[in-house]
C-alpha positions as CSV (number, residue, x, y, z in Angstrom):
1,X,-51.9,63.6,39.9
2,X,-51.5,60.2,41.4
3,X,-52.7,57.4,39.7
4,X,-55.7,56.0,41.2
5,X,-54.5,52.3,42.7
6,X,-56.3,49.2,40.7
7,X,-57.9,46.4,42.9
8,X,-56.5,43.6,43.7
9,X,-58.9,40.7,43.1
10,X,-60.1,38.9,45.8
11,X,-58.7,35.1,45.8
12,X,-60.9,32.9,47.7
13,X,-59.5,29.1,48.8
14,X,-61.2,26.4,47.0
15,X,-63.1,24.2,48.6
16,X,-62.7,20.3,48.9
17,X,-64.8,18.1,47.1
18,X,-65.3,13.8,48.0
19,X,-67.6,11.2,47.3
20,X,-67.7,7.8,48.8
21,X,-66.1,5.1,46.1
22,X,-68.4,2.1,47.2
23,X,-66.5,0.4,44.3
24,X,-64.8,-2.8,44.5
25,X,-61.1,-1.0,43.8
26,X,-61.9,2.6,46.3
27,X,-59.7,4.6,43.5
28,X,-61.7,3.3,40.4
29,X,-64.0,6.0,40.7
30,X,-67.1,3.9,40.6
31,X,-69.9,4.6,43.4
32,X,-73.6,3.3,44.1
33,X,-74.3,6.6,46.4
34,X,-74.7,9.9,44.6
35,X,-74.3,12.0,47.7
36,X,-71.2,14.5,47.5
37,X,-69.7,16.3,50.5
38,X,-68.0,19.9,50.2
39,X,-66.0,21.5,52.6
40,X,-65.8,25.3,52.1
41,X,-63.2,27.4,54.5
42,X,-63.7,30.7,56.1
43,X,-67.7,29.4,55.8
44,X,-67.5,30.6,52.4
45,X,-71.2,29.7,50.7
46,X,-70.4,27.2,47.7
47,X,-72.1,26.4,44.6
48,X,-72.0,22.9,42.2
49,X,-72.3,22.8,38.4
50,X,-73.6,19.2,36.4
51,X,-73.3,21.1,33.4
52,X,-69.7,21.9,32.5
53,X,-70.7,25.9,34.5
54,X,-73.5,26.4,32.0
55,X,-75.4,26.8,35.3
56,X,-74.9,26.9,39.1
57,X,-76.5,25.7,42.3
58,X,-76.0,27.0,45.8
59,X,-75.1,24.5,47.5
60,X,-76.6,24.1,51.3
61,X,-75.0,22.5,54.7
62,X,-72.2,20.3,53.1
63,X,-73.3,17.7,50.8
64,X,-75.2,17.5,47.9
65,X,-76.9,14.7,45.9
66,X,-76.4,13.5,42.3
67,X,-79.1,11.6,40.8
68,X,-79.0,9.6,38.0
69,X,-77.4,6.8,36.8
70,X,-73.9,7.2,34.5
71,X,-70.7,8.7,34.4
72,X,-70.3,12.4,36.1
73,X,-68.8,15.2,36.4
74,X,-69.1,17.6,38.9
75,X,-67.8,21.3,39.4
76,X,-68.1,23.0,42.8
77,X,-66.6,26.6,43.5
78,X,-66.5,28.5,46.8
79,X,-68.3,32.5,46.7
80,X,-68.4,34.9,48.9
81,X,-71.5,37.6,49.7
82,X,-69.7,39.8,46.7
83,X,-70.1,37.6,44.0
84,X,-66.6,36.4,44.1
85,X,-65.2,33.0,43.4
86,X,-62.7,30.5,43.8
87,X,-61.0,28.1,41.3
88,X,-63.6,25.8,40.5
89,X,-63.0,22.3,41.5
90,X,-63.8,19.4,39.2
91,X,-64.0,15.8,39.9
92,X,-65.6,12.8,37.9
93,X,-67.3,9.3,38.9
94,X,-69.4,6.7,37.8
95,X,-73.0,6.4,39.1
96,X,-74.3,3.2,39.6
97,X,-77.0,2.1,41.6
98,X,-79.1,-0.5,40.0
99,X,-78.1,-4.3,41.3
100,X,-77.0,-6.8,39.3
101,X,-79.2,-10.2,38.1
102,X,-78.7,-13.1,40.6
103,X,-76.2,-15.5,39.6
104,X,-76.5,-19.3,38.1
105,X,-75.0,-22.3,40.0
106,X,-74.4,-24.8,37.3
107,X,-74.0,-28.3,39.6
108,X,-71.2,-30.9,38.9
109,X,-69.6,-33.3,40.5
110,X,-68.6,-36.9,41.8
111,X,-70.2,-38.4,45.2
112,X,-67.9,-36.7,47.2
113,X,-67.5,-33.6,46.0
114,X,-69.9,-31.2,44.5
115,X,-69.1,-28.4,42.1
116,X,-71.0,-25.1,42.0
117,X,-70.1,-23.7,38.6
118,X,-70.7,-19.6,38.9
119,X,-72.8,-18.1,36.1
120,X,-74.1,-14.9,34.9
121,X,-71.6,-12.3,36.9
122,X,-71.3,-9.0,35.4
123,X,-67.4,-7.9,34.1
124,X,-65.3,-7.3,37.3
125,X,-67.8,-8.7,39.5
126,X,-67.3,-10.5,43.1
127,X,-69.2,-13.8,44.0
128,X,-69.4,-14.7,47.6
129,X,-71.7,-17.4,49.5
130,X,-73.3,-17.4,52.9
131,X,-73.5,-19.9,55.6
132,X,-76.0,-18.2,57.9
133,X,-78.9,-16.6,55.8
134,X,-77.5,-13.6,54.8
135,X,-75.9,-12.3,58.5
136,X,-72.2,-12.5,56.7
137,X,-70.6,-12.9,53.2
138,X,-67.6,-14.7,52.2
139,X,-65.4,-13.8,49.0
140,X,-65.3,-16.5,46.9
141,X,-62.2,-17.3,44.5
142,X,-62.3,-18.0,40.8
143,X,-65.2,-19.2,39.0
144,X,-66.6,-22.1,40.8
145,X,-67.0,-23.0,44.2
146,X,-66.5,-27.2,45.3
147,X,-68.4,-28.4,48.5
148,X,-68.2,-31.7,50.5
149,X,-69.2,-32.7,53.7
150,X,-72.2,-33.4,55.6
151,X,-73.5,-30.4,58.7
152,X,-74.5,-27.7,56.3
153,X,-77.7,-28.5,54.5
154,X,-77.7,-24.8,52.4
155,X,-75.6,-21.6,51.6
156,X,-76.5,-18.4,49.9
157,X,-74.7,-17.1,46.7
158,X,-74.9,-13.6,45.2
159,X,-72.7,-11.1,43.1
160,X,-71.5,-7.5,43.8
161,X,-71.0,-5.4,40.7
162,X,-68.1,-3.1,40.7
163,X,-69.8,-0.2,42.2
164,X,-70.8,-2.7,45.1
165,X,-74.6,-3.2,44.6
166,X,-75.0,-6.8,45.6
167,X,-77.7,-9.0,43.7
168,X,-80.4,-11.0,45.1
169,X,-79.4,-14.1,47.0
170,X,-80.1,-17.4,45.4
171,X,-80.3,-20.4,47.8
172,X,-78.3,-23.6,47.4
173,X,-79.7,-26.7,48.8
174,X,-77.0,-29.0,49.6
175,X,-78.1,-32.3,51.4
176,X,-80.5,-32.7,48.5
177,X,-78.3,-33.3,45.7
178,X,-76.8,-36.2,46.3
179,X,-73.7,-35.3,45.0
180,X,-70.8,-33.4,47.7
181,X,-73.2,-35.0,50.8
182,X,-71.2,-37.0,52.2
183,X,-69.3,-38.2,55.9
184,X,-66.0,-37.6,56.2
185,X,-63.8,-40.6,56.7
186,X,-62.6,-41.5,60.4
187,X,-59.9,-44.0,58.6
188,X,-56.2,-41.8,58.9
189,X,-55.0,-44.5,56.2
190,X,-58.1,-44.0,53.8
191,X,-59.1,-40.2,54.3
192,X,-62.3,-38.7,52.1
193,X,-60.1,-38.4,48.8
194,X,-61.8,-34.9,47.3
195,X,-59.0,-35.3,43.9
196,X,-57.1,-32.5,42.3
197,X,-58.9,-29.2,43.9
198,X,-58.6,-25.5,42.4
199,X,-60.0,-22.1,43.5
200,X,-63.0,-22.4,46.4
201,X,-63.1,-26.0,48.3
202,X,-65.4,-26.0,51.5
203,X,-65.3,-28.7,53.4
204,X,-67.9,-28.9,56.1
205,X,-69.0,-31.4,58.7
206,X,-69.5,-32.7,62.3
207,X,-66.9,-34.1,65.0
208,X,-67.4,-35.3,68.5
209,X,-65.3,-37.5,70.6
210,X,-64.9,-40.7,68.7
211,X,-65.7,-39.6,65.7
212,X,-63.1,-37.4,63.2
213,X,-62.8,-36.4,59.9
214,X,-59.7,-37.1,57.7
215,X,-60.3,-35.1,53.9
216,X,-57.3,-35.1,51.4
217,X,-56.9,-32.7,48.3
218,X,-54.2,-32.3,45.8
219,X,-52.7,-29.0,44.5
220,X,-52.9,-29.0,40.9
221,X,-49.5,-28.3,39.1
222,X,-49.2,-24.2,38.5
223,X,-51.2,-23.7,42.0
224,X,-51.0,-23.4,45.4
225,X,-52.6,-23.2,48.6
226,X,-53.4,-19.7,49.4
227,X,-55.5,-19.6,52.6
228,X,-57.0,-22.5,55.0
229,X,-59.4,-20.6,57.6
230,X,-62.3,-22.0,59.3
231,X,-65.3,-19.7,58.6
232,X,-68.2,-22.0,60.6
233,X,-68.1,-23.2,63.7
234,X,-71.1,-23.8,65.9
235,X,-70.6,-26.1,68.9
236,X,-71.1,-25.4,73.2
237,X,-66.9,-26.7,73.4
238,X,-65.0,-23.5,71.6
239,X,-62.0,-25.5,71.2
240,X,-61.5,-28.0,68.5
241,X,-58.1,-29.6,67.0
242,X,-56.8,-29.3,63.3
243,X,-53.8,-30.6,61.6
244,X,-52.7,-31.0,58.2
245,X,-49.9,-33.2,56.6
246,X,-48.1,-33.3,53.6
247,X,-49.1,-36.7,52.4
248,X,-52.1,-38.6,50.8
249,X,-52.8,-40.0,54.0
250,X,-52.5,-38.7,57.9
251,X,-49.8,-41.5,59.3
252,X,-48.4,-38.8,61.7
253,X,-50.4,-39.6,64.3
254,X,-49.3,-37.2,67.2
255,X,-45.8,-36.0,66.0
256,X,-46.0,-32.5,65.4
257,X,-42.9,-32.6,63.4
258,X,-44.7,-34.4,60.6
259,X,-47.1,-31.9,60.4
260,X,-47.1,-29.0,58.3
261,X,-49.6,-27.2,60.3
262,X,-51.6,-28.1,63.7
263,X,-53.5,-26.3,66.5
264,X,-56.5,-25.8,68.3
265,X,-59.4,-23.7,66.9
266,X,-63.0,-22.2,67.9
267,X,-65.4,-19.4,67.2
268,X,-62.3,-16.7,68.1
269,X,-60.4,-18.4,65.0
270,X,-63.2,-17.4,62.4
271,X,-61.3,-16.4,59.2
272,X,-57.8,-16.9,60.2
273,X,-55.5,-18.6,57.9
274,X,-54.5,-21.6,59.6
275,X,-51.3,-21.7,57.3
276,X,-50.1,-17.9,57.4
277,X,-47.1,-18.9,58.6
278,X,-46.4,-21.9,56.3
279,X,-43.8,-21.5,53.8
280,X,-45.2,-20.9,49.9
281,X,-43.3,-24.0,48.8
282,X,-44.9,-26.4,51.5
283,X,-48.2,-25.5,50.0
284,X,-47.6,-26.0,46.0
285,X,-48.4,-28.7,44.0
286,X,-49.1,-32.2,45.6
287,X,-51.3,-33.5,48.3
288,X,-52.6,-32.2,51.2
289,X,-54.5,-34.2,53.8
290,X,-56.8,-32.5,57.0
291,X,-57.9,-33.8,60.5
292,X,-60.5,-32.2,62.2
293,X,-60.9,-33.5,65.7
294,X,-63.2,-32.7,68.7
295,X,-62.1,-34.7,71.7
296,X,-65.1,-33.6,73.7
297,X,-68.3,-34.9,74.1
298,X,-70.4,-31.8,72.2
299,X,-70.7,-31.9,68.9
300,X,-69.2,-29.2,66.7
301,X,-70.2,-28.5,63.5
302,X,-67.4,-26.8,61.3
303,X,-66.7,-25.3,57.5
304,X,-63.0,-25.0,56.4
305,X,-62.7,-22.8,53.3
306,X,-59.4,-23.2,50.6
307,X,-59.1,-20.9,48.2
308,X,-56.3,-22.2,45.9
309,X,-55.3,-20.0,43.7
310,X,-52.3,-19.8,40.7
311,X,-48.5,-19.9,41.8
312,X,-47.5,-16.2,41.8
């Protein structure tokens, strides 16, 4: 008698299994959203376990939802109408959704400068600060963020915890301090001396024709300059003039080839860094001075941002 043939089990593909890493790093596994999508082929039905299998869920359309704050782990299998199954997939996270406190500014500072000392950010958290109620964030650098100039009267700060929940905004008032508010120096020879700078300098303020703004800073041993970008600019002319020079004052006066960097700038500019193409050992320790120039008869307002960070 022939022996009767033994069935071959049925292998169904596994299906795919994502979530969206809101975190600060998108491979830490952290998330704020505890929606899951699943991706089953042949339109194979699929089923998710929160229980290490104890128990299964059919899964409908393709996503599910984890509730729940904490860390997770999640196992999803593809079946068929026969009760077969695939391999079951397993994937873990970290759900977190609440937001964190607002943070502290801690004020410091001389007449021209004013030091907003960052407090109360969770472990890996981001700072960043706003110049137009909210509409867009800039990263800050470090710990502390140093402000001088005279056009923007507040800014916003706030934190964004690792799983990217951002806090509530607190609201700086700037102008009235009276510390940082202050008009940048028109005098070339005797520019608005802001001192030994690290992390976050913003320098703000207002040119028009006849009236410019000189602002030196010195790199601090150990440091350098990592970015210069203009992130405000608000002004009817879109083109403005900036320079910068490797000296304690600005004595170039229009030869470019004293200038470390130069060039026209307006709204299209927003974020660049100004001195991308700089060499790293042009922007190392020593000191740094700025001219911000409109030669038109509109005034522009303007923010330059620094972030100067440790040599690498």
């Amino acid at each position: 008698m022939e022996p009767t043939p033994t069935a071959r089990p049925v292998v169904l593909a596994a299906p795919v299994l994502r979530f969206t890493d809101t975190g600060l790093s998108v491979s830490d596994g952290v998330t704020r959203t505890g929606l899951w999508s699943v991706s089953s082929s042949d339109s194979l039905s699929w089923e998710f376990s929160l229980d290490f299998g104890k128990s299964w869920t059919r899964g409908e359309g393709d996503s599910f939802e984890v509730i729940g704050d904490g860390q997770k782990t999640i196992w999803v299998r593809a079946r068929d109408d026969f009760g077969n199954t695939s391999e079951v997939v397993v994937a873990k996270c970290t759900l977190d959704t609440m937001a964190p406190s607002a943070v502290a500014a801690v004020s410091a500072g001389t007449q021209s400068l004013r030091e907003l000392s960052i407090q109360g950010l969770e472990p890996n958290a981001m700072w960043g600060f706003s110049l137009d109620q909210g509409r867009s964030w800039l990263t800050g650098s470090g710990a502390s963020l140093s402000v001088s100039g005279n056009a923007l009267p507040s800014l916003l700060l706030r934190q964004t915890d690792i799983a990217g929940n951002a806090s509530a905004p607190v609201s700086i008032e700037l102008q009235e301090q009276g510390i940082g508010w202050v008009e940048a120096s028109g005098n070339p020879m005797m520019p608005t001396a802001l001192g030994s700078q690290k992390q976050s300098v913003l320098i703000h303020g207002e040119v028009v024709a006849g009236d410019v703004d000189y602002v030196s800073v010195d790199i601090p041993p150990g440091f350098q300059l990592k970015s210069a970008a203009f992130v405000d600019y608000d002004s009817p002319d879109k083109i403005a003039f900036f320079s910068i020079q490797r000296k304690q004052v600005f004595d170039a006066g229009f030869d470019t080839g004293k200038m470390l960097a130069y060039g026209h700038f307006g709204p299209q500019d927003l974020k660049r860094n100004v001195v991308a193409n700089v060499a790293p050992d042009q922007l190392g320790p020593g000191p740094l001075t700025f001219w911000i120039q409109q030669t038109g008869q509109l005034t522009t307002r303007y923010a330059l941002l620094l972030l100067i960070d440790p040599t690498p």
